[in-house]
C-alpha positions, 0 to 999 in steps of 0.5 A, spaced: 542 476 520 536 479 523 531 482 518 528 489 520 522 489 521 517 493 516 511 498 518 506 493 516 509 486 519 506 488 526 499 488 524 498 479 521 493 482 517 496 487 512 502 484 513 498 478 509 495 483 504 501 487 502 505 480 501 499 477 496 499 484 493 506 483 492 505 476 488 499 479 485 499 480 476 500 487 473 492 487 472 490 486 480 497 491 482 493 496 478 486 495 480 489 495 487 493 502 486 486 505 485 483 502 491 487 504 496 488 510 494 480 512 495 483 513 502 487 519 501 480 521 503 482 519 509 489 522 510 490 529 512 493 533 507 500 535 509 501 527 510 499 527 503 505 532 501 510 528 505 507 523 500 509 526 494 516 527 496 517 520 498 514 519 491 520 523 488 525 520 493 524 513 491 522 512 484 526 507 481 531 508 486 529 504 492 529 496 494 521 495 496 518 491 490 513 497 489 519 502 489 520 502 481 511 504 481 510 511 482 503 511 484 504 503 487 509 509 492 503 513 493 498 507 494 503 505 500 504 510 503 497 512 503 497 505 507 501 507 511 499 514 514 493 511 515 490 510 522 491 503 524 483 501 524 483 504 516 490 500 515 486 494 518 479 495 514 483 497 507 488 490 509 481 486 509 478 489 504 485 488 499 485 482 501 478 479 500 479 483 492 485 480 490 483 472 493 477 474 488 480 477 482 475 483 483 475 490 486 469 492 483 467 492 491 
């Protein structure tokens, strides 16, 4: 049965991101919320309302790992409404952070 394929699998680099933040303890997952979601300043705002209601939708409802989080929801799709150059440095950044244990960068 062939998987389908996730908005972050075609890029190798967030798609390694979001799988070690997955992995990753509560403590990392919550300093990775706030991280990620310092680029709603990059986001237009009618995107940021869409955000709220698949927020509304999923919560608790879905089958994502992170769907059971409010605002793990809103960091994601954040994420994912980014252009791809900002998805790409956010990935690299997330990743750097959660191998170090530290987002204080």
């Amino acid at each position: 049965m062939e998987q389908q394929m996730r908005w972050y699998d075609k890029d190798p680099i967030l798609k390694e991101a979001l799988e070690l933040l997955r992995l990753s303890g509560d403590n990392e997952k919550t300093q990775a919320k706030d991280f990620i979601l310092k680029l709603q300043e990059e986001v237009a705002a009618d995107v940021i309302e869409r955000i709220y209601e698949i927020v509304t939708q999923y919560e608790g409802k879905g089958n994502r790992w992170y769907d059971n989080d409010p605002v793990m929801i809103r960091a994601i799709e954040v994420l994912r409404h980014a252009d791809p150059q900002t998805q790409r440095r956010a990935a690299l950044k997330l990743l750097l952070a959660l191998e170090e244990k530290s987002f204080d960068n």
